[in-house]
N, C-alpha and C positions, 0 to 999 in steps of 0.2 A: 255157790262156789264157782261156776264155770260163768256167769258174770263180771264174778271180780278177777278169775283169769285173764277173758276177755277185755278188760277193763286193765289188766296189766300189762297185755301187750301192746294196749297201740298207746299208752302213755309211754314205755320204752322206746319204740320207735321201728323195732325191726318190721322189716320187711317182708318176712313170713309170718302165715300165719304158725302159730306153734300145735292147733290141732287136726290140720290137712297133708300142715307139709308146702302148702299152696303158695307161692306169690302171691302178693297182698295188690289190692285195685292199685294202689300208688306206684308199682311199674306199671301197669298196661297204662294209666293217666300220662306218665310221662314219657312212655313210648310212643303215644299219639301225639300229645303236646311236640315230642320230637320230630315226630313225623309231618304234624302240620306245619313248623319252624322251617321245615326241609323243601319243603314242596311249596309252601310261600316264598324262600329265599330263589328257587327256582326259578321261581315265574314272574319275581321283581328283577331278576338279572335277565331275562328274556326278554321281557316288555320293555326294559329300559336300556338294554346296550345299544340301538342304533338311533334311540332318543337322545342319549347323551352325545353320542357322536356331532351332533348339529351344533355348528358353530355359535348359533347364536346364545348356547349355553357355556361355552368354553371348558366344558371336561371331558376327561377322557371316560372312554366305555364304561368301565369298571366305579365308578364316581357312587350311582345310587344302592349299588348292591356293598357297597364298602358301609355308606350312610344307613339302609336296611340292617347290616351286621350289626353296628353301632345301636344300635335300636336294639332290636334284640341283647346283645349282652348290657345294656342297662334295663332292661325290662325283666330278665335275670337276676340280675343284680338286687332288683327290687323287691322280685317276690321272695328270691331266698331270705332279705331283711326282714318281708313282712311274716315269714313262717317264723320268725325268733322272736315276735311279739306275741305274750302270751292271750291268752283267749277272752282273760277275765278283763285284759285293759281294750279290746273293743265291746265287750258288754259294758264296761263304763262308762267308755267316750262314745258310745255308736250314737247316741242326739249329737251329741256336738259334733261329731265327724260328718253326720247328715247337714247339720247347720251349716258350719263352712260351706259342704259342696252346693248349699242352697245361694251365698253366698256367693262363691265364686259365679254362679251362673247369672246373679245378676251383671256382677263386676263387668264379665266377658264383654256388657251390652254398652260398656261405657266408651265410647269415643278416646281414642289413645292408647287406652289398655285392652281393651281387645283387639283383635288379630282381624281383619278381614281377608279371605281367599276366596277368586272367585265370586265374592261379592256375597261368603255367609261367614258370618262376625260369632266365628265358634272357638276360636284359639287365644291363648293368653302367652304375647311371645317371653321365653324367659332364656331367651340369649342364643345358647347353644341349642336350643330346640323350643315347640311350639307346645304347649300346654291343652290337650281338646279335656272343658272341662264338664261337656256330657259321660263322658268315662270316669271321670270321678264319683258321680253322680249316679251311673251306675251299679258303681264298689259299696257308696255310702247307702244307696238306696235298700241293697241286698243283707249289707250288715244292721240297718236298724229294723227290718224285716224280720232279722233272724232274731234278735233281742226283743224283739215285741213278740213275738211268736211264743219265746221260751217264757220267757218273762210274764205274759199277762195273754195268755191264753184264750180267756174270755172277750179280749177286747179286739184280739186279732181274730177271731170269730165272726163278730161283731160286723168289724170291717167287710170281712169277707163273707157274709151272708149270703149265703145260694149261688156262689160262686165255685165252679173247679179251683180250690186251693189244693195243692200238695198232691194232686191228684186223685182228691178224696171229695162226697159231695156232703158240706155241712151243715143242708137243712136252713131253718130258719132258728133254731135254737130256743124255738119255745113248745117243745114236745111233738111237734108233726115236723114229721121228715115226710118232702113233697117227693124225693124220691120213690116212695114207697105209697103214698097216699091216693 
């Protein structure tokens, strides 16, 4: 019973828990995410208001912390899109969403489509802003991680053979746990 309670309130969505009374982790999450937003838009408006000033860039003070803001509310934009994707359609696509971003990281290497800064060829320009598609790569990395995980349990074992996974130590998997041995 107190499973499928549990089980009922965070498919609802509130924010409390119903048998603490408690605030649920998803404000402190986004109190911090807020707080790091904060204190990053800070210290991009610091580092770069007497940078922009230099003529040789021709804008005024306020130029990268406007384009930092920009960033952030489409980076907003984004995740609240990807929280209205339900769950079962990245356990679906998570290979093929891994594929692309494999994918993309070759593309990156091609002469014309990828970006070079600096002299490292990690960006794919797509107009109004620069594409870095190790952070893709990241996302995809972590969501076919979690689907192999759920999904086939043995095999992501397997993988991780006497490895610190999840925090936990999982032996070699054929009755001797070296932890213990």
């Amino acid at each position: 019973m107190l499973g499928r309670m549990k089980d009922d309130w965070q498919a609802s969505g509130r924010l409390t828990d119903p048998y603490s009374g408690r605030v649920s982790a998803a404000w402190e999450v986004l109190l911090c995410v807020a707080a790091l937003l904060a204190i990053g838009s800070v210290m991009v408006y610091s580092a770069t208001t007497m940078f922009a000033d230099n003529s040789r860039y021709g804008v005024d003070a306020g130029y990268f912390i406007v384009k930092h803001l920009q960033s952030i509310a489409v980076g907003l934009f984004t995740c609240w899109i990807v929280t209205k994707i339900p769950m079962a359609f990245w356990q679906k696509y998570a290979v093929w969403v891994f594929i692309i971003a494999l994918i993309l990281m070759a593309v990156v290497l091609i002469p014309g489509v990828g970006r070079s800064v600096n002299g490292a060829r990690r960006w794919i320009g797509l107009g109004i802003m620069n594409l870095q598609v190790s952070e893709v790569m990241k996302v995809a990395a972590l969501i076919v991680s979690r689907v192999v995980h759920g999904e086939a349990p043995g095999v992501y074992a397997l993988l991780s053979e006497g490895l610190l996974v999840d925090g936990t130590h999982h032996g070699d998997h054929r009755g001797v746990d070296h932890a213990t041995a």
